[in-house]
C-alpha positions as CSV (number, residue, x, y, z in Angstrom):
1,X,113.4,338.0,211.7
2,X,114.8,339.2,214.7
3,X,116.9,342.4,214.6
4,X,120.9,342.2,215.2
5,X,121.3,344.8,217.0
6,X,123.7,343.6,219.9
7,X,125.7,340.9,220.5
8,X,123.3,339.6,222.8
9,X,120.9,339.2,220.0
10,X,123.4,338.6,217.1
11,X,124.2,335.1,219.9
12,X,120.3,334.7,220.4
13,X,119.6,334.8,216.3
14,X,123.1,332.2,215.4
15,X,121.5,329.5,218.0
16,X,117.8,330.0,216.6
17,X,119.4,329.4,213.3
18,X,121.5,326.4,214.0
19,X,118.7,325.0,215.9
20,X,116.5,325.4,212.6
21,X,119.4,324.4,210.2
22,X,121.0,321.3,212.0
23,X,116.8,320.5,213.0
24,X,116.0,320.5,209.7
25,X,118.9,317.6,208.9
26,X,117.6,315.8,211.7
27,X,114.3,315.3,211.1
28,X,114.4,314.5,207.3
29,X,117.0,312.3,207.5
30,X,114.8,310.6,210.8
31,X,111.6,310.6,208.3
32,X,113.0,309.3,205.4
33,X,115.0,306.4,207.1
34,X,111.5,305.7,208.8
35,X,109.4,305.9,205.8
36,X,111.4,303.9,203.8
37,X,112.7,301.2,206.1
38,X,110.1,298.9,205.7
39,X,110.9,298.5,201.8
40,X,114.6,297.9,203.0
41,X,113.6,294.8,205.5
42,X,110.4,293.5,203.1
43,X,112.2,291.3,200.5
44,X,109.2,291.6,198.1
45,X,109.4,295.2,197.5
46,X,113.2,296.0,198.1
47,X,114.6,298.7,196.6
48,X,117.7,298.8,198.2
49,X,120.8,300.1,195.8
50,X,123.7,299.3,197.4
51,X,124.3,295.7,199.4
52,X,127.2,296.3,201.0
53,X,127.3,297.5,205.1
54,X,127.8,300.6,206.1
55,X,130.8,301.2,207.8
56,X,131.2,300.7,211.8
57,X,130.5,304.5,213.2
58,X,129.8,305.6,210.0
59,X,126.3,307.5,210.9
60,X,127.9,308.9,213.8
61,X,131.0,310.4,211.8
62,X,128.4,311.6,208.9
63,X,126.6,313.7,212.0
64,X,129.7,315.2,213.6
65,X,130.7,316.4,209.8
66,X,127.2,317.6,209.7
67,X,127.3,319.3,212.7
68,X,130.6,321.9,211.4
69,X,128.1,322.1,208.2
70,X,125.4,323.3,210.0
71,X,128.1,325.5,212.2
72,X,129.2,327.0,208.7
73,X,126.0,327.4,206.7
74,X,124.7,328.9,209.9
75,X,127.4,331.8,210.5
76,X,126.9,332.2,206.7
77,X,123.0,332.7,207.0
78,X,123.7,335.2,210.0
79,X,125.7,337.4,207.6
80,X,122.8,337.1,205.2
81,X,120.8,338.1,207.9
82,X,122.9,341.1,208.9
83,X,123.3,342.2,205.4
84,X,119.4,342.4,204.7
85,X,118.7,344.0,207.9
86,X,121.1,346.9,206.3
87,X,120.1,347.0,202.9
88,X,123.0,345.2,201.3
89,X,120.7,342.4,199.7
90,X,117.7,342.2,197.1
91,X,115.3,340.1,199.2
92,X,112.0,341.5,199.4
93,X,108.7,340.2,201.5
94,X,106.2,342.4,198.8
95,X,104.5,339.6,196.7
96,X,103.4,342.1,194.1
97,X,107.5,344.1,194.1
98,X,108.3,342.2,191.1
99,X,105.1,340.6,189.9
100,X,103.9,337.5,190.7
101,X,104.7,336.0,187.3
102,X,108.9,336.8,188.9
103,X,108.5,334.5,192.0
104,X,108.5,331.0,190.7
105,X,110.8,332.0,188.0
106,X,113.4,333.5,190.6
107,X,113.3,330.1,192.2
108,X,113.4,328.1,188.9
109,X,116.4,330.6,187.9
110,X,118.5,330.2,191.2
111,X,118.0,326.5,191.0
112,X,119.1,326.2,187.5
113,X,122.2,328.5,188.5
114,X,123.1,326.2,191.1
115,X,122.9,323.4,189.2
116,X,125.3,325.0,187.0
117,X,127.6,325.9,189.7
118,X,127.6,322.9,191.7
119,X,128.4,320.0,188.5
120,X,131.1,322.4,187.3
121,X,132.4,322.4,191.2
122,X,131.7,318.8,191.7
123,X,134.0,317.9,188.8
124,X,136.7,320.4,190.0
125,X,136.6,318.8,193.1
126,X,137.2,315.5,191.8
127,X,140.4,316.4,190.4
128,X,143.4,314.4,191.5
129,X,144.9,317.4,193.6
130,X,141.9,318.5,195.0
131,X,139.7,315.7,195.8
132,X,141.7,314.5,198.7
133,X,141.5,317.7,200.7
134,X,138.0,318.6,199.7
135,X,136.1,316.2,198.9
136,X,137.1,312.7,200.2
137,X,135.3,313.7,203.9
138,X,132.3,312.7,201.6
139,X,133.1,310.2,199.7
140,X,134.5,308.0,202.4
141,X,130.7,307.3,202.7
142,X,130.5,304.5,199.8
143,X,127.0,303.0,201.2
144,X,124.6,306.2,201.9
145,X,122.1,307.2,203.6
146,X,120.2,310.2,204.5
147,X,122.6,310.7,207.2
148,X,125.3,311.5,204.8
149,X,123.3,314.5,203.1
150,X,125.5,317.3,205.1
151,X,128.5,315.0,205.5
152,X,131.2,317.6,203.8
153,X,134.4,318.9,204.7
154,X,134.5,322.6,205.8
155,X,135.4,323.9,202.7
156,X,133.3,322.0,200.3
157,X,130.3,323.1,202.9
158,X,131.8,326.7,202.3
159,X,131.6,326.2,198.5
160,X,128.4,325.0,198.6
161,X,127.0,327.8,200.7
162,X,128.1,330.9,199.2
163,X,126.1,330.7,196.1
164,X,123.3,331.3,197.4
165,X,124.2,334.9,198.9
166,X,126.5,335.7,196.0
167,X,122.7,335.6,194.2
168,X,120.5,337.3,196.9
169,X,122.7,340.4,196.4
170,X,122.2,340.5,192.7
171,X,118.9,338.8,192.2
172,X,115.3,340.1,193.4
173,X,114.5,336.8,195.8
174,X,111.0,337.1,197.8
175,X,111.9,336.0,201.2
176,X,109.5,332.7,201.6
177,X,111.1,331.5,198.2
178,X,114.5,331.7,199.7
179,X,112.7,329.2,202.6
180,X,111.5,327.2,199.6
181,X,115.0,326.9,198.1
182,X,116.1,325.7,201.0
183,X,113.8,323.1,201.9
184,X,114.1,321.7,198.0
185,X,118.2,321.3,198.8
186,X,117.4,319.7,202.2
187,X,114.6,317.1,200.5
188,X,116.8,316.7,197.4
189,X,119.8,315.9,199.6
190,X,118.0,313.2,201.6
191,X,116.3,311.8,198.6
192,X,119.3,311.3,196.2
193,X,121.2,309.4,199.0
194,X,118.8,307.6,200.3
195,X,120.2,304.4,198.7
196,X,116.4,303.6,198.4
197,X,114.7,303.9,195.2
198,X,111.7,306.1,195.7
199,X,110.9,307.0,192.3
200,X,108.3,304.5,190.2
201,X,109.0,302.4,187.5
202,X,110.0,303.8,184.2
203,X,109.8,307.3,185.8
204,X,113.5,307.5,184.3
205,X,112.1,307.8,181.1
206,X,109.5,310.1,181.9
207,X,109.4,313.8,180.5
208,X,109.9,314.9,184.0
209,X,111.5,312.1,185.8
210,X,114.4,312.0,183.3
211,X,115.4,315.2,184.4
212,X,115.5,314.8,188.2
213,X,118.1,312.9,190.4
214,X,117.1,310.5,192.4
215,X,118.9,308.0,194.9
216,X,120.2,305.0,191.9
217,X,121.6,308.3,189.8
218,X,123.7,309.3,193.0
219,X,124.4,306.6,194.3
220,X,126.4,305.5,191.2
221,X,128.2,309.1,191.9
222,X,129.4,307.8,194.8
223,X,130.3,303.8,193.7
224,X,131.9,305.0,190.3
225,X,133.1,308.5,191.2
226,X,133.7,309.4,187.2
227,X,129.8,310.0,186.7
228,X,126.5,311.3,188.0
229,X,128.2,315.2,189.1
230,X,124.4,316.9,189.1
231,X,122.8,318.4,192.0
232,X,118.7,318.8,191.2
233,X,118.8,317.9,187.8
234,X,120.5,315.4,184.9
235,X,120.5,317.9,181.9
236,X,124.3,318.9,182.8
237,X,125.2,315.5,183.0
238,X,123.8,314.7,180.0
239,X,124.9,317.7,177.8
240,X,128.5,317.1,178.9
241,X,128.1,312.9,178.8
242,X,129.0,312.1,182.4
243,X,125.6,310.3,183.1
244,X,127.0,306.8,184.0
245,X,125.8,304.1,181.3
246,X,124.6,301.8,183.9
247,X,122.1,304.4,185.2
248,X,119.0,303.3,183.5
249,X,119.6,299.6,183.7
250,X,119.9,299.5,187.5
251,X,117.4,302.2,187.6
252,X,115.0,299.8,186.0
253,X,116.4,297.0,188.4
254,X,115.6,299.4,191.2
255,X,112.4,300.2,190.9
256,X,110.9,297.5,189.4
257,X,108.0,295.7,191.8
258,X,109.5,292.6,193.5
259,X,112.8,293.7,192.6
């Protein structure tokens, strides 16, 4: 990490981390619309969700919202950054600081605490006064794609970012599981609106895989807008009976061979 000690750096430190933020968009949202192309053109394995086009320009309005994302979650990170490098945060880089047995169950903790945070938000933000200034900027993407993983307006990207620090301040994080945590938001992001099915068959019913979000359980977020409000996981959804009823049916439809 390199120390902020003058404006000349504190410049140096916000570029390296846009670079590494706005990179990071880039090339999963370039990998998975490569690796999963070919099951869009091949008829015999399609998983495809939605049918309908993408809107004219619609990739290239999902980047330029990404781009004041990356702008905000990077001048977010640099105050992270600053407020480590003077004590004001609970990150540590000693593996044995908290015991080993603490690291994966900080990330496992911070993940459920987000997904927490994030369906509570998400229906807030889908309230009649609020959706329209908040949360329409992502919505107005009704066929997704990878591309539309960082497509927010400012101040939903705000009020997705500041959990994170809020948690590092109170919570004992090791530093490479913060990196970890961020990769899984990055992968989950690109996965769930992929508007390819990735998953296997059945894996919806599976003691894991009816747990996790994929790309049919968001993409009905975004076609239906009353269901589907989870981030990682489905166990909010399904505890407060917002999982849309159609979810395993076109699941099944989805990701069934030939489909």
């Amino acid at each position: 990490m390199i120390p902020i000690t003058s404006l000349a750096t504190m410049g140096l430190t916000a570029l390296l981390l846009f670079i590494a933020i706005f990179g990071r968009y880039i090339f999963f949202s370039l990998a998975f619309g490569w690796l999963f192309a070919r099951s869009v053109r091949d008829q015999s394995t399609r998983r495809l969700i939605q049918d309908r086009l993408r809107k004219p320009g619609q990739q290239w309005r999902e980047i330029g919202w990404s781009v004041l994302t990356s702008i905000i979650f990077t001048a977010i990170g640099l105050g992270v950054m600053v407020a480590y490098q003077t004590g004001h945060t609970k990150i540590y880089t000693d593996f044995h600081a908290y015991g080993l047995l603490w690291y994966p169950m900080s990330i496992g903790l911070v993940l459920f605490i987000q997904e927490t945070y994030y369906y509570w938000l998400h229906r807030w933000m889908h309230r009649p006064g609020v959706y329209r200034w908040v949360h329409k900027i992502h919505h107005d993407s009704l066929t997704t794609s990878p591309w539309t993983a960082f497509s927010f307006h400012p101040l939903e990207s705000t009020l997705q970012a500041i959990l994170l620090p809020v948690l590092i301040i109170v919570l004992p994080i090791h530093s490479t599981a913060i990196c970890l945590i961020l990769i899984i938001m990055t992968l989950s992001g690109a996965i769930n609106h992929l508007n390819t099915e990735i998953y296997p068959h059945a894996f919806d019913r599976h003691w894991l895989g009816r747990w996790l979000i994929g790309a049919t359980h968001h993409s009905l977020h975004h076609s239906q807008f009353r269901y589907n409000y989870g981030l990682y996981f489905t166990f909010w959804d399904k505890w407060m009976k917002t999982e849309s009823a159609d979810f395993h049916r076109l699941f099944t439809q989805k990701s069934k061979k030939g489909a």
